[in-house]
mmCIF file of the N, C-alpha and C atoms, coordinates in Angstrom:
data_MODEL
# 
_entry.id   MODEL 
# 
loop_
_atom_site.group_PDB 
_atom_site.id 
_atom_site.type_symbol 
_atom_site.label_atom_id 
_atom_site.label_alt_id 
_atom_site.label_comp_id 
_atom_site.label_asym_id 
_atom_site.label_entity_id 
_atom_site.label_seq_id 
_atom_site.pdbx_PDB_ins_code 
_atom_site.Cartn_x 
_atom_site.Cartn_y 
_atom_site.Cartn_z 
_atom_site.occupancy 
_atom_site.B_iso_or_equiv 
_atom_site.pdbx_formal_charge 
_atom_site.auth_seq_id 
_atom_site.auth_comp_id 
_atom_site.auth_asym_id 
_atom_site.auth_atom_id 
_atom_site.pdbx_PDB_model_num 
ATOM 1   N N  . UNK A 1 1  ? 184.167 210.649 352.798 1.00 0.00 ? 1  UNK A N  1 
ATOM 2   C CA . UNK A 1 1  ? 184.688 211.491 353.862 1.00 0.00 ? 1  UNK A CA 1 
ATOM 3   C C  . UNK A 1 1  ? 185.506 210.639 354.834 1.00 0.00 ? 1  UNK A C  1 
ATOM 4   N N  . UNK A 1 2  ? 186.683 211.355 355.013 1.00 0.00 ? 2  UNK A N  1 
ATOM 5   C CA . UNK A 1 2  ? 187.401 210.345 356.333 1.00 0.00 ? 2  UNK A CA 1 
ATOM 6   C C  . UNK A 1 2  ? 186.999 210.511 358.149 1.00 0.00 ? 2  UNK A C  1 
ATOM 7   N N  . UNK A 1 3  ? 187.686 209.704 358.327 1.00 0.00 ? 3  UNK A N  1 
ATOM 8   C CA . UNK A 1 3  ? 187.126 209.409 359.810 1.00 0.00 ? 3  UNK A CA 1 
ATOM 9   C C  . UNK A 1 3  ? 187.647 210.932 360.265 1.00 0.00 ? 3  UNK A C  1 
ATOM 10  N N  . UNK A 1 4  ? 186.761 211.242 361.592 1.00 0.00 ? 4  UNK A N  1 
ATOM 11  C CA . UNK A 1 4  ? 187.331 212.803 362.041 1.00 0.00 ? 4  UNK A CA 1 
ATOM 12  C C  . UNK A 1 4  ? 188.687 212.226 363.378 1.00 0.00 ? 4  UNK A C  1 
ATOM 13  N N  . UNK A 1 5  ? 188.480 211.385 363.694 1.00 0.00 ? 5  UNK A N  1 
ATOM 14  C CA . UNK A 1 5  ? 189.543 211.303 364.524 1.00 0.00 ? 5  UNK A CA 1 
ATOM 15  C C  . UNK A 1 5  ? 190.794 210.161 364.367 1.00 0.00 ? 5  UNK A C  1 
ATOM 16  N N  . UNK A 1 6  ? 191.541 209.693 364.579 1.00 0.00 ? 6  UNK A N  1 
ATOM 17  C CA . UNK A 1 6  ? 193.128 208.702 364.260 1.00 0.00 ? 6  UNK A CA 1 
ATOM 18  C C  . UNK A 1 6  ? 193.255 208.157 365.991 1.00 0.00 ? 6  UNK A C  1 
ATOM 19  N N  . UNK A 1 7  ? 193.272 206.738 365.603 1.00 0.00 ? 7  UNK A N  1 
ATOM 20  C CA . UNK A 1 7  ? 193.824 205.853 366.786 1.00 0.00 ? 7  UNK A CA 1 
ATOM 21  C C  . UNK A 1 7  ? 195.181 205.519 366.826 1.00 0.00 ? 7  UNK A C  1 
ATOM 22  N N  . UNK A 1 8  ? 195.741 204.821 367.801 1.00 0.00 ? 8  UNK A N  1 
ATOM 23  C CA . UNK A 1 8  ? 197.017 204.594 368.219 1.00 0.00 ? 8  UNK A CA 1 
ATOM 24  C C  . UNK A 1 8  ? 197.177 203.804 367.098 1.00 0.00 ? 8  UNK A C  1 
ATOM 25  N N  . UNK A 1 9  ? 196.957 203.044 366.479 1.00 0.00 ? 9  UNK A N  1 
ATOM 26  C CA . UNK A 1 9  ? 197.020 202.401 365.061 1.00 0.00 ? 9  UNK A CA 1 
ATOM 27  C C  . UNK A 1 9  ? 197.380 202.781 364.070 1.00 0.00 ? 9  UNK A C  1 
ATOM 28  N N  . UNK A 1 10 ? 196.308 203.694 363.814 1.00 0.00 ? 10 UNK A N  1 
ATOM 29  C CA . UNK A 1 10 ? 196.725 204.680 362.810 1.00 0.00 ? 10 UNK A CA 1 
ATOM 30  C C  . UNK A 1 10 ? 198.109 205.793 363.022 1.00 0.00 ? 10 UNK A C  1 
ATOM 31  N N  . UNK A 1 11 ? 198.211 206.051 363.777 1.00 0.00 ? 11 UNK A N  1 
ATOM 32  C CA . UNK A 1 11 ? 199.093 207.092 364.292 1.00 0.00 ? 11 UNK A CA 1 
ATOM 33  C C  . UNK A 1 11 ? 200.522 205.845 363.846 1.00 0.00 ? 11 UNK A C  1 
ATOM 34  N N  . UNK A 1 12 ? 200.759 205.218 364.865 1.00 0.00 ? 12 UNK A N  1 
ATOM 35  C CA . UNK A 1 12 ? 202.028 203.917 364.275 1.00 0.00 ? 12 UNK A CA 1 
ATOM 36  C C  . UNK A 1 12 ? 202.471 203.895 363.196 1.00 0.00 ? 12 UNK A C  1 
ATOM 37  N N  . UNK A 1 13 ? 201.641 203.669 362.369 1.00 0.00 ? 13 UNK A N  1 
ATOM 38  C CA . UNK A 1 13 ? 201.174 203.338 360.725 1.00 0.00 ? 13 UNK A CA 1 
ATOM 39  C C  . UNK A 1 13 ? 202.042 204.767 359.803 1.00 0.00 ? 13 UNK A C  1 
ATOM 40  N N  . UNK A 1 14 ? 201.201 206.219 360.134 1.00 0.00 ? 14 UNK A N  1 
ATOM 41  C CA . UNK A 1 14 ? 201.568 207.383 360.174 1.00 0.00 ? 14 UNK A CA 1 
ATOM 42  C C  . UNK A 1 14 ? 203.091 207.687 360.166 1.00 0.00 ? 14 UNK A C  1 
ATOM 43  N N  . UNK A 1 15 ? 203.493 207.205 361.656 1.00 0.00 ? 15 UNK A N  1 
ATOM 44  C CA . UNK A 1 15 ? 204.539 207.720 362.163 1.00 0.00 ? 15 UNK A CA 1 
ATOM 45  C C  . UNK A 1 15 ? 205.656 207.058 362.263 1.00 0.00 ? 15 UNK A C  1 
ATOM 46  N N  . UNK A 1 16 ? 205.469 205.944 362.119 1.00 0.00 ? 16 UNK A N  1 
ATOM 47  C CA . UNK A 1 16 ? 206.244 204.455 362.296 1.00 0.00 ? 16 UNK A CA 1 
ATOM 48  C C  . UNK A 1 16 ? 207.056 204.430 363.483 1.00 0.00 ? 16 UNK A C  1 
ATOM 49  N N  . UNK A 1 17 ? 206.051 205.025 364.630 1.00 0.00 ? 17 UNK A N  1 
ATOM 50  C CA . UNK A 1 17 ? 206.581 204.398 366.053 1.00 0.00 ? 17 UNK A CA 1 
ATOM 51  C C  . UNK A 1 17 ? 205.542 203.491 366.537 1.00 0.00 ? 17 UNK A C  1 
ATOM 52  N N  . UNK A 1 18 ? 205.918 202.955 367.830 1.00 0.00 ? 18 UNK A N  1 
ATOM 53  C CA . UNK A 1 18 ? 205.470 201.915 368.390 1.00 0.00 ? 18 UNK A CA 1 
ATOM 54  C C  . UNK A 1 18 ? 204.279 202.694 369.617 1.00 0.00 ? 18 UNK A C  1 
ATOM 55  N N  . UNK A 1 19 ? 203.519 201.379 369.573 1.00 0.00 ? 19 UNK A N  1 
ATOM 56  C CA . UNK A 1 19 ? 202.122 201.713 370.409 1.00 0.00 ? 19 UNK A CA 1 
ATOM 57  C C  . UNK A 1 19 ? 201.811 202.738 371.777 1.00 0.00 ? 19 UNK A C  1 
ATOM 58  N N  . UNK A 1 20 ? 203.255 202.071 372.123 1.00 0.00 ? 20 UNK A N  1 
ATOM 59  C CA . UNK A 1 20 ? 203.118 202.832 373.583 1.00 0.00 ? 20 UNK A CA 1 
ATOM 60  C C  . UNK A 1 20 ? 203.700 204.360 373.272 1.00 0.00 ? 20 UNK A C  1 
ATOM 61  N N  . UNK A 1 21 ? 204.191 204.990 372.143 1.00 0.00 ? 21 UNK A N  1 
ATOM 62  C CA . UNK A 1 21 ? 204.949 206.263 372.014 1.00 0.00 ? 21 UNK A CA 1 
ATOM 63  C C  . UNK A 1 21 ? 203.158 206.741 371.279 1.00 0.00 ? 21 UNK A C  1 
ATOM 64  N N  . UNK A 1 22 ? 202.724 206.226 370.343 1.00 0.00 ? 22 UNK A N  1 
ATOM 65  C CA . UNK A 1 22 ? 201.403 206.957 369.707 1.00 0.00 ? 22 UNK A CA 1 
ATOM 66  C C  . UNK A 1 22 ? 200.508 207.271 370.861 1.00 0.00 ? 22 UNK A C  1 
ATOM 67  N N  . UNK A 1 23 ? 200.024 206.175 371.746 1.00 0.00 ? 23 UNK A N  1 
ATOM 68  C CA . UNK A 1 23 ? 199.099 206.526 372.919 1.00 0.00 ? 23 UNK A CA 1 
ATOM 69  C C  . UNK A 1 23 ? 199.755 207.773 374.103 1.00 0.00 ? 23 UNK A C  1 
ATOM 70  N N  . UNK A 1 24 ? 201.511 207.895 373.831 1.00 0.00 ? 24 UNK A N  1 
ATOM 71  C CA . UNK A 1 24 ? 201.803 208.786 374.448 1.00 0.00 ? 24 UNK A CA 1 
ATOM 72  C C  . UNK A 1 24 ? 201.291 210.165 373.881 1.00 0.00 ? 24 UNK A C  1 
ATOM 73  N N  . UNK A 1 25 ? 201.700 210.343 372.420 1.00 0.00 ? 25 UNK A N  1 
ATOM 74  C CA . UNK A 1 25 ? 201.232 211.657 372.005 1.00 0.00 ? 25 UNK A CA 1 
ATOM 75  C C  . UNK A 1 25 ? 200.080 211.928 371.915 1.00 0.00 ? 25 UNK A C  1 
ATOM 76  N N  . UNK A 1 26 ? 198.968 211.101 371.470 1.00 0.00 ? 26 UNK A N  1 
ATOM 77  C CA . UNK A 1 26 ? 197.444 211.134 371.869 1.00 0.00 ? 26 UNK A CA 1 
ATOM 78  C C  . UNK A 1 26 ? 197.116 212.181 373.015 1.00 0.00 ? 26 UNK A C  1 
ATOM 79  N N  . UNK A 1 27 ? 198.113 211.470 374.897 1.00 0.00 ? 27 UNK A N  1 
ATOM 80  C CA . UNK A 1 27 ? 197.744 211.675 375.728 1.00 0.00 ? 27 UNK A CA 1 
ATOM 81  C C  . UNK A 1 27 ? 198.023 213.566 375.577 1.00 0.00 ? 27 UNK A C  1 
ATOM 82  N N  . UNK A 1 28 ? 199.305 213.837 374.726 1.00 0.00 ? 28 UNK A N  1 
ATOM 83  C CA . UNK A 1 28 ? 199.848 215.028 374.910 1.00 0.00 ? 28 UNK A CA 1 
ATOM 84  C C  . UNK A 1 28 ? 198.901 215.689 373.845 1.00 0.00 ? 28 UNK A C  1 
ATOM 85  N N  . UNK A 1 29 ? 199.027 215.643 373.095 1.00 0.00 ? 29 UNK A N  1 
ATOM 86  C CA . UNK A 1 29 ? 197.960 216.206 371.948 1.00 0.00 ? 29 UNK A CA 1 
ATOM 87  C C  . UNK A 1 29 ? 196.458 216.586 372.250 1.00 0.00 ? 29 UNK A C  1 
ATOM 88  N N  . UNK A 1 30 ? 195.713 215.609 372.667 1.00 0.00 ? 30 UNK A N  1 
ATOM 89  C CA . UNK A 1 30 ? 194.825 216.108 373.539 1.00 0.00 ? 30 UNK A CA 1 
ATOM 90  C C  . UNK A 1 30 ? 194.675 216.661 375.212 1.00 0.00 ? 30 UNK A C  1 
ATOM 91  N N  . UNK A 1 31 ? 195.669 216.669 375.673 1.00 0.00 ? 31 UNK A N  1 
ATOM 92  C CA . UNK A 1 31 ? 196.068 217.472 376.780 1.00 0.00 ? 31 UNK A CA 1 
ATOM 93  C C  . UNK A 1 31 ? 196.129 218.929 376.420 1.00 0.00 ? 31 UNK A C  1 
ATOM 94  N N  . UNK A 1 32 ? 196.517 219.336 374.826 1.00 0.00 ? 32 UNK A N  1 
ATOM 95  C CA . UNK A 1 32 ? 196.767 220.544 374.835 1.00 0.00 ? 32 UNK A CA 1 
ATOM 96  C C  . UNK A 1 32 ? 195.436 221.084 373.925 1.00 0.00 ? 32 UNK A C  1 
ATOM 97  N N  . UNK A 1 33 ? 194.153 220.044 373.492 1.00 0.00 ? 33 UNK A N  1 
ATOM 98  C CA . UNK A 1 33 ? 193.030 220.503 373.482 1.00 0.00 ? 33 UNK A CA 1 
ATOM 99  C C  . UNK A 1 33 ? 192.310 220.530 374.040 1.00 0.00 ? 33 UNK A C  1 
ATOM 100 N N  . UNK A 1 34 ? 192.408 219.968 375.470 1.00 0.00 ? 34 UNK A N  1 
ATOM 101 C CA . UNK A 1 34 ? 191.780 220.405 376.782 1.00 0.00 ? 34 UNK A CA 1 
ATOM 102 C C  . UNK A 1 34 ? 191.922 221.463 377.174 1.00 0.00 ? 34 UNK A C  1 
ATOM 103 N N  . UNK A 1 35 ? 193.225 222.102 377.666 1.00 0.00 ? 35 UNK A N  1 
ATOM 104 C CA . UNK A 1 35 ? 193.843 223.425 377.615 1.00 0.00 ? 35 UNK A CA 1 
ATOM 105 C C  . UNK A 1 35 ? 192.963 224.678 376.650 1.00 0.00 ? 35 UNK A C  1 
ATOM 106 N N  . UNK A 1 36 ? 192.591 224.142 375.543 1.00 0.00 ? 36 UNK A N  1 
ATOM 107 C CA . UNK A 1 36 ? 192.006 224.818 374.769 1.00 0.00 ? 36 UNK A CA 1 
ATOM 108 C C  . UNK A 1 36 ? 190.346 225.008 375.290 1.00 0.00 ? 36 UNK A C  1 
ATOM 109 N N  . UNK A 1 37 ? 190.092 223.907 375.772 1.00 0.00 ? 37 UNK A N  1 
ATOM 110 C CA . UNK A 1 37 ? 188.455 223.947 376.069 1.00 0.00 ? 37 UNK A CA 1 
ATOM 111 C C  . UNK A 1 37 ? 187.823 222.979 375.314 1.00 0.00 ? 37 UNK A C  1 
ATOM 112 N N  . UNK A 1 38 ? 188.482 222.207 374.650 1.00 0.00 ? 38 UNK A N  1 
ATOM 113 C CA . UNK A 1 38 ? 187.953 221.654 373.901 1.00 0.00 ? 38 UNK A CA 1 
ATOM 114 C C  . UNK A 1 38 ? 187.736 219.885 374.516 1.00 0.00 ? 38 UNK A C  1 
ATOM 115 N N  . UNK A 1 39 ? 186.552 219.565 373.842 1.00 0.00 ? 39 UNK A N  1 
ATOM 116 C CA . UNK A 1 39 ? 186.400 217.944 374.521 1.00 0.00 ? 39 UNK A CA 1 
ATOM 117 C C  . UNK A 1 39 ? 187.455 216.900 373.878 1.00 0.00 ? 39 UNK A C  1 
ATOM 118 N N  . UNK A 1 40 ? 187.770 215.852 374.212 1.00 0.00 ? 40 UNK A N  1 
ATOM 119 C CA . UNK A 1 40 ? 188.758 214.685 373.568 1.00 0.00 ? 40 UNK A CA 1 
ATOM 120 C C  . UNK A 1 40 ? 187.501 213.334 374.184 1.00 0.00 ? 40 UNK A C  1 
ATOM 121 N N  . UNK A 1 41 ? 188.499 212.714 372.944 1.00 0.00 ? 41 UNK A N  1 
ATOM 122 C CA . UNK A 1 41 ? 188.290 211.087 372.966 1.00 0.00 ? 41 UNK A CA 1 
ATOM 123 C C  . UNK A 1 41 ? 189.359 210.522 373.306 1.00 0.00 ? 41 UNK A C  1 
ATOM 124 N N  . UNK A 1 42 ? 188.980 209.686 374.780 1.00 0.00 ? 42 UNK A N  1 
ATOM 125 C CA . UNK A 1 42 ? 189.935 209.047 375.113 1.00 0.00 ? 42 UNK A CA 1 
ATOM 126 C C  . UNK A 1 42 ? 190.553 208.337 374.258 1.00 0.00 ? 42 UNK A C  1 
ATOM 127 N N  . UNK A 1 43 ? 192.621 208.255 374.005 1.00 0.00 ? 43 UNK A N  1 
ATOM 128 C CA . UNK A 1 43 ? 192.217 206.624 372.870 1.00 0.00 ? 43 UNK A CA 1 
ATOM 129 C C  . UNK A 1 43 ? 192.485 207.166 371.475 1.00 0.00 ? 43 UNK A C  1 
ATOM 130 N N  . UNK A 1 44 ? 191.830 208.983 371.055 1.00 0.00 ? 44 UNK A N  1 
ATOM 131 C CA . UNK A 1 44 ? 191.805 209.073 369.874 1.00 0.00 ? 44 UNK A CA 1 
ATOM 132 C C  . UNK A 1 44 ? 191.892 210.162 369.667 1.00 0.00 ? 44 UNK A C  1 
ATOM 133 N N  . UNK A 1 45 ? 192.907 210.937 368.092 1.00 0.00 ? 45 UNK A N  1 
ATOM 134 C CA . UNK A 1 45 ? 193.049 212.632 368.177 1.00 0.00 ? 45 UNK A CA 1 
ATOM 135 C C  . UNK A 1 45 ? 192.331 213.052 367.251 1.00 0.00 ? 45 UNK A C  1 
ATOM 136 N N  . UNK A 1 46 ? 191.873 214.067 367.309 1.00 0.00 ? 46 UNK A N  1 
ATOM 137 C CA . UNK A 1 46 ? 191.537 214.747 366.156 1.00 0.00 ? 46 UNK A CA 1 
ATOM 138 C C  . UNK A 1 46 ? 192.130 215.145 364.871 1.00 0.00 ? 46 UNK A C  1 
ATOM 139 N N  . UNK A 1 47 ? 192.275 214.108 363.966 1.00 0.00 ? 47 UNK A N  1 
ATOM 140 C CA . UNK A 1 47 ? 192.975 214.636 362.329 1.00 0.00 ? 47 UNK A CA 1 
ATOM 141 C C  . UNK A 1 47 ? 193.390 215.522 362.380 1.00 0.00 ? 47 UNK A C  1 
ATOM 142 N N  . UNK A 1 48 ? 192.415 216.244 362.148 1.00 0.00 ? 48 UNK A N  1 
ATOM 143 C CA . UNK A 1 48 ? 192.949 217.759 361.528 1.00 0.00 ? 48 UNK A CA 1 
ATOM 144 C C  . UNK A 1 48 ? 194.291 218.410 362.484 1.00 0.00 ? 48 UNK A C  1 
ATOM 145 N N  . UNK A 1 49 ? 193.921 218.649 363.823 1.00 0.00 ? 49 UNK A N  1 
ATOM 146 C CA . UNK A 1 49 ? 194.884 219.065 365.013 1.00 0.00 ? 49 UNK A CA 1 
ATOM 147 C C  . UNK A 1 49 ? 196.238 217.589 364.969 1.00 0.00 ? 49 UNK A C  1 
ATOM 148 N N  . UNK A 1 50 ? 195.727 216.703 364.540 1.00 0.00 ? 50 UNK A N  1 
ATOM 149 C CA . UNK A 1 50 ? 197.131 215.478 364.542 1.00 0.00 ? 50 UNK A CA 1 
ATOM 150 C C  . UNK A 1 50 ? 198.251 216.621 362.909 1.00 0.00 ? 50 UNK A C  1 
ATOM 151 N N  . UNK A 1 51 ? 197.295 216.442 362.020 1.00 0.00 ? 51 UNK A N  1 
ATOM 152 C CA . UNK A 1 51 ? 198.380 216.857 361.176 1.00 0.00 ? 51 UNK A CA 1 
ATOM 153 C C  . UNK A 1 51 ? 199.087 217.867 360.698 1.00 0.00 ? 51 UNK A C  1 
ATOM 154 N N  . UNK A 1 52 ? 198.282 219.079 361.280 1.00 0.00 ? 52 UNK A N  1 
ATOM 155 C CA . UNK A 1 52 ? 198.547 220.606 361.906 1.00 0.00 ? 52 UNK A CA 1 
ATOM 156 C C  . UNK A 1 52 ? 199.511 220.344 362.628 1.00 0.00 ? 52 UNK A C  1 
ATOM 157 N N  . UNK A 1 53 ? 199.985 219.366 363.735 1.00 0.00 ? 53 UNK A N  1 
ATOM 158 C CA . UNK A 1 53 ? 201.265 219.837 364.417 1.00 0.00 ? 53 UNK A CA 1 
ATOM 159 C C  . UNK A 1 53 ? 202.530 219.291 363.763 1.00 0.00 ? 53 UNK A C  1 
ATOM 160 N N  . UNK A 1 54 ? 202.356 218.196 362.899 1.00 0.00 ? 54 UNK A N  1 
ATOM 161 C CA . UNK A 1 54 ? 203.334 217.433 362.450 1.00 0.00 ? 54 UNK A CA 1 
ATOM 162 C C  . UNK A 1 54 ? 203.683 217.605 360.835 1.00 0.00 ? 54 UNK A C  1 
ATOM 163 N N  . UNK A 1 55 ? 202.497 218.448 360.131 1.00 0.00 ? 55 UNK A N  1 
ATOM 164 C CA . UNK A 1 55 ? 202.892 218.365 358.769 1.00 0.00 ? 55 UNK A CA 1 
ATOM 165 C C  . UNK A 1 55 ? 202.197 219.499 358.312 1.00 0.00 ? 55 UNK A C  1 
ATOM 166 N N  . UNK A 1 56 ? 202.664 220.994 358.813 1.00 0.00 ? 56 UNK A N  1 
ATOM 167 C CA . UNK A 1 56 ? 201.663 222.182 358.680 1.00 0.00 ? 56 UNK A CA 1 
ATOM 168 C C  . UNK A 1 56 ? 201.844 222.520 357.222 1.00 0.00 ? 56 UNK A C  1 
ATOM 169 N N  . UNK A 1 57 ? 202.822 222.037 356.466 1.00 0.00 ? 57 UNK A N  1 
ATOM 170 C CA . UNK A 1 57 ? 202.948 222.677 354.882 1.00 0.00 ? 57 UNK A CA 1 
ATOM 171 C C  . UNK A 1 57 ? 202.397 221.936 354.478 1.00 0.00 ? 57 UNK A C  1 
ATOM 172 N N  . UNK A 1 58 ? 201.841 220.462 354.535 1.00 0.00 ? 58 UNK A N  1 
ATOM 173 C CA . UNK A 1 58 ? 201.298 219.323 353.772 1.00 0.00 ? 58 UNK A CA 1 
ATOM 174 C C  . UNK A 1 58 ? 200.030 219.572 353.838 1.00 0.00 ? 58 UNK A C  1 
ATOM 175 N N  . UNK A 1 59 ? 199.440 219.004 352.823 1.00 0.00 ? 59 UNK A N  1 
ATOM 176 C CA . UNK A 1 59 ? 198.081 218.723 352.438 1.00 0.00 ? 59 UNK A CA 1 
ATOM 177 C C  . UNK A 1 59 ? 197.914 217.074 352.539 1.00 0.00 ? 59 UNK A C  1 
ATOM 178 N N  . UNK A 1 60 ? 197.521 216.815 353.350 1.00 0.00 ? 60 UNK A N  1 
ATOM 179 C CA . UNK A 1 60 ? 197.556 215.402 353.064 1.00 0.00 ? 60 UNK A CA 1 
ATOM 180 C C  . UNK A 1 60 ? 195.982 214.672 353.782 1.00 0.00 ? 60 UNK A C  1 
ATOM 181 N N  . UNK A 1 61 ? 195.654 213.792 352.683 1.00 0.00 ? 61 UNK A N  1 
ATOM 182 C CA . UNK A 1 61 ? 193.848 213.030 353.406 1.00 0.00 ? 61 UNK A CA 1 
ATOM 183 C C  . UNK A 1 61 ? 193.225 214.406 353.134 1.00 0.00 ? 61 UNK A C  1 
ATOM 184 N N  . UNK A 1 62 ? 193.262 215.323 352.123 1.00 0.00 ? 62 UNK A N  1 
ATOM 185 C CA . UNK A 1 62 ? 192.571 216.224 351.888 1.00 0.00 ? 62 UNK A CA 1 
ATOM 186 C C  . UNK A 1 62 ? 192.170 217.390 353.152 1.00 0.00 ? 62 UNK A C  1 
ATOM 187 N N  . UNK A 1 63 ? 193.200 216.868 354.562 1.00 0.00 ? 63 UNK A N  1 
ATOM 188 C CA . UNK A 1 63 ? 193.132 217.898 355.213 1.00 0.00 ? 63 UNK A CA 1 
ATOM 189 C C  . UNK A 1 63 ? 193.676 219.436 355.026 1.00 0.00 ? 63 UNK A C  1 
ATOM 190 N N  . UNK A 1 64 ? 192.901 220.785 355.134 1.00 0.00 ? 64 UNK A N  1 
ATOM 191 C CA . UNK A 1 64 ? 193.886 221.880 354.394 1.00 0.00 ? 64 UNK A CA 1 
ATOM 192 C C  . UNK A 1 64 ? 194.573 222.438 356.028 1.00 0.00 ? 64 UNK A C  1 
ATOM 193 N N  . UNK A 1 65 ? 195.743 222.614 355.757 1.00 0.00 ? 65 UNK A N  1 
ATOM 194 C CA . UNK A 1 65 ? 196.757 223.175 356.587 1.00 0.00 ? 65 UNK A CA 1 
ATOM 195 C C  . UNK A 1 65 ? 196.909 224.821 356.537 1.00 0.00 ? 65 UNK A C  1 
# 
């Protein structure tokens, strides 16, 4: 089973931007699951909601879209 959440690391890696742009979308990404009600990890997004906004036709890491 994979990890449930993606760090600024991973995200880079992902996205092939640089540190300070991944910790930016983190901040925005979970800003808009706060909005929701939902709790965050500072630092870290939730998979599933990371690849739902960026790759909704993909299946990818066995997440289903």
């Amino acid at each position: 089973m994979s990890k449930m959440f993606l760090d600024a690391n991973e995200i880079m890696e992902i996205l092939g931007v640089s540190r300070s742009y991944a910790y930016g979308l983190i901040r925005k990404l979970n800003g808009e699951l706060k909005k929701k009600g939902y709790h965050v990890i500072q630092g870290k997004v939730d998979r599933k909601f990371f690849y739902e906004q960026f790759y909704v036709t993909k299946n990818l890491e066995g997440i289903e879209a």
